[in-house]
C-alpha positions as CSV (number, residue, x, y, z in Angstrom):
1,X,-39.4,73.8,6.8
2,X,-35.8,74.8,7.0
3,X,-33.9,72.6,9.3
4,X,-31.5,74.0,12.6
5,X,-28.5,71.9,13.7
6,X,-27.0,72.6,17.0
7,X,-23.5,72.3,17.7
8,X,-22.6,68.4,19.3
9,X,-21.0,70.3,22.7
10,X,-24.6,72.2,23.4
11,X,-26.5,69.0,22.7
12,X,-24.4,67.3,25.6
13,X,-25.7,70.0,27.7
14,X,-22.5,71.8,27.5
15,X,-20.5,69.7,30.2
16,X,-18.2,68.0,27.7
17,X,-15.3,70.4,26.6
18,X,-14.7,69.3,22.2
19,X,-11.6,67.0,22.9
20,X,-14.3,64.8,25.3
21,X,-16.4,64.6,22.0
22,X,-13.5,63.7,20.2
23,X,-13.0,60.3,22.3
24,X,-16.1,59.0,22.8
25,X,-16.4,59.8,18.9
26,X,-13.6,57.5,18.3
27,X,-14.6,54.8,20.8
28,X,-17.8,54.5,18.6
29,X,-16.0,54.1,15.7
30,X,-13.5,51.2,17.6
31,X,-16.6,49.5,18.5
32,X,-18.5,49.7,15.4
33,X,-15.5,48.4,13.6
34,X,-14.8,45.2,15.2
35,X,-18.7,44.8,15.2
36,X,-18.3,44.7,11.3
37,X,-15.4,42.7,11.0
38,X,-16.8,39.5,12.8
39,X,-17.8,37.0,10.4
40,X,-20.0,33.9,10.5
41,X,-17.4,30.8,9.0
42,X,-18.9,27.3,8.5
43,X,-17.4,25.1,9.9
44,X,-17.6,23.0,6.7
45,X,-16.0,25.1,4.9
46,X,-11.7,25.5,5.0
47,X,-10.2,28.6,3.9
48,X,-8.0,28.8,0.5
49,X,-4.9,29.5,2.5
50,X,-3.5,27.8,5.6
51,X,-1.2,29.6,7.9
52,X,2.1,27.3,8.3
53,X,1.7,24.0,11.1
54,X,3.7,23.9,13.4
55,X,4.0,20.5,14.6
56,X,2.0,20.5,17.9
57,X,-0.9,21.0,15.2
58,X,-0.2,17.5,13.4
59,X,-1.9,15.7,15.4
60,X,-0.6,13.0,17.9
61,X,2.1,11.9,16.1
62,X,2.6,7.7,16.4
63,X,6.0,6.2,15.9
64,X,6.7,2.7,14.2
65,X,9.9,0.9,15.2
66,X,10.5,-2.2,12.8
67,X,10.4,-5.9,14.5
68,X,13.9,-6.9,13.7
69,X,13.3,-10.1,15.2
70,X,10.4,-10.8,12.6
71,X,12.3,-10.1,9.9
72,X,15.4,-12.5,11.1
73,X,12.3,-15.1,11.3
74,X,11.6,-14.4,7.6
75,X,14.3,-15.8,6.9
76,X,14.6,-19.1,8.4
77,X,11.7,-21.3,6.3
78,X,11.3,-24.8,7.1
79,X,13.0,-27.2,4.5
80,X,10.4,-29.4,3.6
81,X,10.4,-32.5,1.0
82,X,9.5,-31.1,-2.7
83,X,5.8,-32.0,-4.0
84,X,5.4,-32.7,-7.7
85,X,3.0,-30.5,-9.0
86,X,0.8,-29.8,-12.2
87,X,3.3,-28.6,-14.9
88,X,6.7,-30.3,-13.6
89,X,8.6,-32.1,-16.0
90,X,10.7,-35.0,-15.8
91,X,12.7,-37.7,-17.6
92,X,12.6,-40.8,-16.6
93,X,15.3,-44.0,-16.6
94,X,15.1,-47.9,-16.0
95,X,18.4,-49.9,-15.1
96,X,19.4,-51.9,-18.2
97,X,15.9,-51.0,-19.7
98,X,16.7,-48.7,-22.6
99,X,13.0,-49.2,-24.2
100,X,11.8,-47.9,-21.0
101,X,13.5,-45.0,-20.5
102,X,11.2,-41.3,-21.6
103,X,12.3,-37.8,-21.7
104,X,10.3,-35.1,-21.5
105,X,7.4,-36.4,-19.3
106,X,4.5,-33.1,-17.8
107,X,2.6,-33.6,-15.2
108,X,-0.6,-33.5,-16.2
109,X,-3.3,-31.3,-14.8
110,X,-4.8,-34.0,-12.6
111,X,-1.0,-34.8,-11.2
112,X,-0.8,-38.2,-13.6
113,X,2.1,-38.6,-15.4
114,X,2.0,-41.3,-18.1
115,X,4.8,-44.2,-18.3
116,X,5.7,-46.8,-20.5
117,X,4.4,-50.2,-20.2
118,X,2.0,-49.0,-17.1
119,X,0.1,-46.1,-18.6
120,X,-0.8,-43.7,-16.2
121,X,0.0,-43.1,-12.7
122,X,-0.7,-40.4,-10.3
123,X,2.3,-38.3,-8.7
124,X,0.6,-35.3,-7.8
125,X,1.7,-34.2,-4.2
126,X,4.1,-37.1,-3.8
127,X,8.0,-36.8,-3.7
128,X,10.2,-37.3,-5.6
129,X,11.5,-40.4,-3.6
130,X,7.9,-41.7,-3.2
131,X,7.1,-41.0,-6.9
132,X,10.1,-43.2,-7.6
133,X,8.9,-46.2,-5.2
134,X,5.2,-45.9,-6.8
135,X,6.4,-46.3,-10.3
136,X,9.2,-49.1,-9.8
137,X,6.2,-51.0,-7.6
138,X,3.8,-50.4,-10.8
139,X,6.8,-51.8,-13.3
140,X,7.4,-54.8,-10.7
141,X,4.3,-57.1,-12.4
142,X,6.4,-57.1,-15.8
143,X,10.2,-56.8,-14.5
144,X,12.3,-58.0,-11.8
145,X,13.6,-55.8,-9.6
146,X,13.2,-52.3,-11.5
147,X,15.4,-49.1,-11.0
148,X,14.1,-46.0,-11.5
149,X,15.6,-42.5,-12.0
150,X,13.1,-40.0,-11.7
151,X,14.9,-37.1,-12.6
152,X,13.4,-33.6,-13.0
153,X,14.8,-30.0,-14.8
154,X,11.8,-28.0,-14.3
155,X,9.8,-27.3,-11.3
156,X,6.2,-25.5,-11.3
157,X,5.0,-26.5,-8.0
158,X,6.5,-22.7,-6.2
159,X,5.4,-19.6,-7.8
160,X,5.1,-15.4,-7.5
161,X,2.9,-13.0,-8.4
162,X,4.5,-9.5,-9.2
163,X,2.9,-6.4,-10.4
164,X,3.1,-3.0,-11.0
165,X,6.1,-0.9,-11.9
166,X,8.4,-3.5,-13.1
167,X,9.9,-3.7,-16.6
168,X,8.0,-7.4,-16.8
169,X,4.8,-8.2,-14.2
170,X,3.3,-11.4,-14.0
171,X,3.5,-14.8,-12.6
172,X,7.0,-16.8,-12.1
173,X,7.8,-19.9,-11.2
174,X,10.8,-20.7,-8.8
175,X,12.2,-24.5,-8.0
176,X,14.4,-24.6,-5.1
177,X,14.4,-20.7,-3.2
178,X,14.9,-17.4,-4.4
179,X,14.8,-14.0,-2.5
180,X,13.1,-10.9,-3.1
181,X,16.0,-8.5,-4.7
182,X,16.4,-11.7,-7.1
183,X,12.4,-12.3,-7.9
184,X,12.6,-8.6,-8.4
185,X,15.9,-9.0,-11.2
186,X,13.4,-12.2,-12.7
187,X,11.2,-9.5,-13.7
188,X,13.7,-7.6,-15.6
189,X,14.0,-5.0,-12.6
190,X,12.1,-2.2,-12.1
191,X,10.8,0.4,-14.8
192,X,12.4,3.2,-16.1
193,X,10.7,6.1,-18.7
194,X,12.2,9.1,-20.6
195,X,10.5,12.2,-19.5
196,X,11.8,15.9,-20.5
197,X,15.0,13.7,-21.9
198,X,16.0,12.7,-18.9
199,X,15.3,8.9,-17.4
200,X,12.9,8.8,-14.4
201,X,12.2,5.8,-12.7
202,X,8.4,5.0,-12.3
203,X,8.3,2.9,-9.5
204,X,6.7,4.0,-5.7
205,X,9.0,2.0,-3.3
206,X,7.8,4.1,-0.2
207,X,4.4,1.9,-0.8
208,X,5.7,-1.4,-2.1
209,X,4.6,-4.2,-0.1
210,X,5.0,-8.2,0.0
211,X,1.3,-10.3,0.9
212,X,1.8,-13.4,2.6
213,X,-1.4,-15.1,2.8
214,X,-3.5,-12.6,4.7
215,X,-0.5,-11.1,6.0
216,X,1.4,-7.7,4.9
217,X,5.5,-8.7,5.4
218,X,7.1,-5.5,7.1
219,X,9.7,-5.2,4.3
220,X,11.5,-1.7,3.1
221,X,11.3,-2.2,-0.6
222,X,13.9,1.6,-0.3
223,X,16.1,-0.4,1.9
224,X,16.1,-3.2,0.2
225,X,16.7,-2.1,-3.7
226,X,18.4,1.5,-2.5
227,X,20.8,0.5,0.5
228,X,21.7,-3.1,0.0
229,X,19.8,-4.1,3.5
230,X,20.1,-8.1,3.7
231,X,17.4,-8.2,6.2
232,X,15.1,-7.0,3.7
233,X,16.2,-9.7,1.3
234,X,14.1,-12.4,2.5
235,X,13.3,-15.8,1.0
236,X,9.9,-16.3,-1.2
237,X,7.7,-19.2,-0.6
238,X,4.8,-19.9,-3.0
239,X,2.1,-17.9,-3.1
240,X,3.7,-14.7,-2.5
241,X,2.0,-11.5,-4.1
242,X,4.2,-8.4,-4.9
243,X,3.4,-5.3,-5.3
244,X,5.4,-2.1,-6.8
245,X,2.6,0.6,-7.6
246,X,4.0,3.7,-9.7
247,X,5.8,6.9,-8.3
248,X,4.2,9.1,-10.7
249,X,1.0,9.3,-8.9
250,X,0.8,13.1,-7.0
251,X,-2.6,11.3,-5.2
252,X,-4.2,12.0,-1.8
253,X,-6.0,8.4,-0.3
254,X,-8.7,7.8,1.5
255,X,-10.3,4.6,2.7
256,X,-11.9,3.2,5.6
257,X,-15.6,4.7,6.5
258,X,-16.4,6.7,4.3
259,X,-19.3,6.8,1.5
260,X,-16.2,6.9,-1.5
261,X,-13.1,5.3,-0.9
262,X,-10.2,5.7,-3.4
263,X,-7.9,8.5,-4.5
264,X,-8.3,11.9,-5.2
265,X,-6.1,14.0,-7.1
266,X,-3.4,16.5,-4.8
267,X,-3.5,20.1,-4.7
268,X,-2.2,22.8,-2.7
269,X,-3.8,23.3,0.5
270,X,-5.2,20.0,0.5
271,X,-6.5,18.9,4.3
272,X,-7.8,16.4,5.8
273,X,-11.1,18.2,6.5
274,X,-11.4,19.0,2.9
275,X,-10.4,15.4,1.5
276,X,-13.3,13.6,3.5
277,X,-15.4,16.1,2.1
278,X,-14.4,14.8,-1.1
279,X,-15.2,11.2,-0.2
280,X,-18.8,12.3,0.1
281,X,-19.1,12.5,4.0
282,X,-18.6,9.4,6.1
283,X,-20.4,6.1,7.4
284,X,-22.7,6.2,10.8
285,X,-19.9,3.7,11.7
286,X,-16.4,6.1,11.4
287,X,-14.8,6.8,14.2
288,X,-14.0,10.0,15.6
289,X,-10.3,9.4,15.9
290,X,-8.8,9.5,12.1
291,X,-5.0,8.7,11.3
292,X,-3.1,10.4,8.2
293,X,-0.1,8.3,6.9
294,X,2.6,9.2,5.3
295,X,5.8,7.6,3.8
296,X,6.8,4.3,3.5
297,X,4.0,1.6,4.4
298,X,6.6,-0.8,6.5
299,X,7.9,2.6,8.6
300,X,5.4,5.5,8.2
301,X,5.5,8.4,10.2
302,X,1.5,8.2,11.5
303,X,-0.9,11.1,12.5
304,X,-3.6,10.7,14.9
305,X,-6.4,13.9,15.0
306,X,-9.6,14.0,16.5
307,X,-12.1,14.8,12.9
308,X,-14.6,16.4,16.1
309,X,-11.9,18.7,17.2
310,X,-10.9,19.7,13.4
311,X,-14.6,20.7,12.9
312,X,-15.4,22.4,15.9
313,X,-12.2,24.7,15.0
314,X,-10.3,23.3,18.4
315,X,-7.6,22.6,16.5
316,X,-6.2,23.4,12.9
317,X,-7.2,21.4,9.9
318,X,-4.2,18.7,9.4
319,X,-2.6,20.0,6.1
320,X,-1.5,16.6,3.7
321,X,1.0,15.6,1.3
322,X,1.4,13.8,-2.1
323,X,0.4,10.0,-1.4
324,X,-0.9,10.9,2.1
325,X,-3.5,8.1,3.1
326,X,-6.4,9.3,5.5
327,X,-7.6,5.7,7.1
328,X,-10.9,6.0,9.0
329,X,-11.5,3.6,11.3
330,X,-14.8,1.9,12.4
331,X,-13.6,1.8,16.2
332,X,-10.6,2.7,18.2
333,X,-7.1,2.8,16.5
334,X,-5.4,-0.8,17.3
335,X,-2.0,-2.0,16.4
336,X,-0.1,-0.9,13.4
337,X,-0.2,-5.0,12.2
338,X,-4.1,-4.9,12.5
339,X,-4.5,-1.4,10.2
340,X,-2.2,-2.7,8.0
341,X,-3.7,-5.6,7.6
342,X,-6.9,-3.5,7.1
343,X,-5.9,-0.7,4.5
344,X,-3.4,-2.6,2.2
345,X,-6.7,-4.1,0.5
346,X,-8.4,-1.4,-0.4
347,X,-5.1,0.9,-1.1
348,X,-3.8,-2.2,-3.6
349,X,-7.6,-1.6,-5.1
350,X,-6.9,2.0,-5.5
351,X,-3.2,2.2,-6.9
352,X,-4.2,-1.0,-9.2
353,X,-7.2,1.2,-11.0
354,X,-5.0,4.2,-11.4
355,X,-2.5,2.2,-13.2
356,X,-5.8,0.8,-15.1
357,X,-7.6,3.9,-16.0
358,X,-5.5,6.7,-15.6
359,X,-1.8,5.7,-16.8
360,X,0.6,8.9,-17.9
361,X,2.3,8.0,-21.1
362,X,6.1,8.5,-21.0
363,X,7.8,6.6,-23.8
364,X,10.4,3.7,-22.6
């Protein structure tokens, strides 16, 4: 059966002259357009390309003004009587008792030293002083009036721990004080490679850091080594741990609660959103408020975003930087001190396995 078209205007009943058709023709095709160019996006998922940030889509930006007053404090330590220790050395002298006198005396590892004519005595913890009156009351049952020298040349009782990117890591022992910029020197300084024949220097000082105990010192390893900064040269008392992880890391951190702490290697693009994706999700426990940090440990510039805002596409994704460190937080974001205190750990874990397991060889 043969079809029969009728022209659009009679269908309309003839009350639309053609240049009405025309317009309600291209209204249709307006509509049908945009219709077709809405897209369902997961909010999951980031796209490959991120327009540029401008910085009122950082996040809350935090600022961290150093306690100068704390680092003067560094500096004044208590002088306090020297305690023999396991591994000191001695020689020792009697007045007009040349059969007496011994060179070359160690402290032995349960703090005993041994003399002539008394055998053993302990010393361990004792100074030097009271060491001196123990052994001269000890040599009193076979001599009159005894005088002792107790004189030592090498001290073990103070020591450092430093690791990382220096030319020699390990464990030192001071006698007496010694600062940071010279603890740094005892190590033979910090390493140095040839890459593409030119000499690069392999250490991070941006995220250097000093432990004290259970505390992280606020010294600027850059202003310190780079800048000459005598407040950053402070005075080491044993125990002290430091640590100088390596600059050629182009990592991405993230720690705090989520299901995979550790680092992830950088690329283009990389976001926040993506990165805890990366750490396979996060803990019932994370908070909602997550803080991006970036530069130097001691004086960071810090990012605070909301993770619910990110997701829910109220605000951009937070685009990060080589050796960025997402921290998520169980709670509400305290004092700087407090998160310090908190992510140093588990960043020190981090940087130490990547020296471990992933190291780039550069000959030195």
């Amino acid at each position: 059966m043969k079809k029969h078209y009728l022209p659009i205007n009679l269908v309309l009943g003839g009350a639309f002259p053609l240049i009405a058709v025309h317009c309600i023709l291209a209204i249709l095709c307006l509509f049908l357009t945009s219709c077709t160019s809405q897209q369902i996006v997961d909010e999951n998922q980031f796209p490959d390309r991120l327009m540029d940030q401008t910085p009122t889509n950082k996040g809350e930006e935090i600022h961290i003004e150093p306690d100068f007053n704390y680092l003067k404090s560094l500096h004044n330590l208590e002088t306090m009587a020297y305690q023999i220790a396991p591994g000191d050395k001695f020689n020792i002298y009697v007045y007009n008792e040349k059969d007496l006198d011994t060179e070359g005396i160690i402290v032995k590892m349960d703090g005993t030293i041994t003399c002539k004519l008394i055998g053993e005595i302990s010393v361990k913890d004792l100074s030097i002083p009271e060491a001196t009156a123990l052994i001269e009351k000890s040599l009193k049952q076979y001599i009159h009036y005894p005088r002792v020298s107790l004189i030592p040349y090498e001290m073990r009782s103070s020591s450092f721990t430093i690791v990382g990117k220096v030319t020699k890591p390990g464990f030192y022992y001071f006698d007496g004080s010694i600062h940071l910029a010279d603890a740094i020197a005892k190590a033979e300084g910090l390493s140095v490679g040839v890459f593409d024949n030119n000499t690069i220097e392999l250490a991070d000082l941006a995220h250097s850091f000093i432990r004290r105990g259970n505390e992280i010192l606020p010294i600027d390893f850059d202003a310190l080594l780079r800048k000459g900064n005598a407040l950053m040269n402070i005075p080491l008392i044993n125990g002290d741990y430091i640590f100088i992880p390596s600059a050629m890391n182009q990592e991405v951190y993230v720690i705090g609660e989520v299901n995979k702490q550790g680092y992830f290697g950088f690329k283009p693009n990389m976001t926040a959103g993506r990165l805890l994706a990366h750490a396979e999700g996060l803990k019932n426990s994370a908070s909602d408020e997550i803080l991006i940090i970036r530069g130097n440990l001691q004086h960071p510039k810090l990012y605070k975003v909301s993770r619910s805002d990110i997701m829910a596409g109220l605000t951009r994704d937070f685009r990060l930087e080589p050796n960025d460190i997402v921290y998520v937080p169980k709670g509400i974001l305290g004092k700087w001190n407090a998160i310090l205190a908190e992510i140093v750990p588990s960043l020190e874990a981090a940087l130490t396995y990547f020296d471990i397991d992933k190291e780039i060889t550069i000959r030195r």
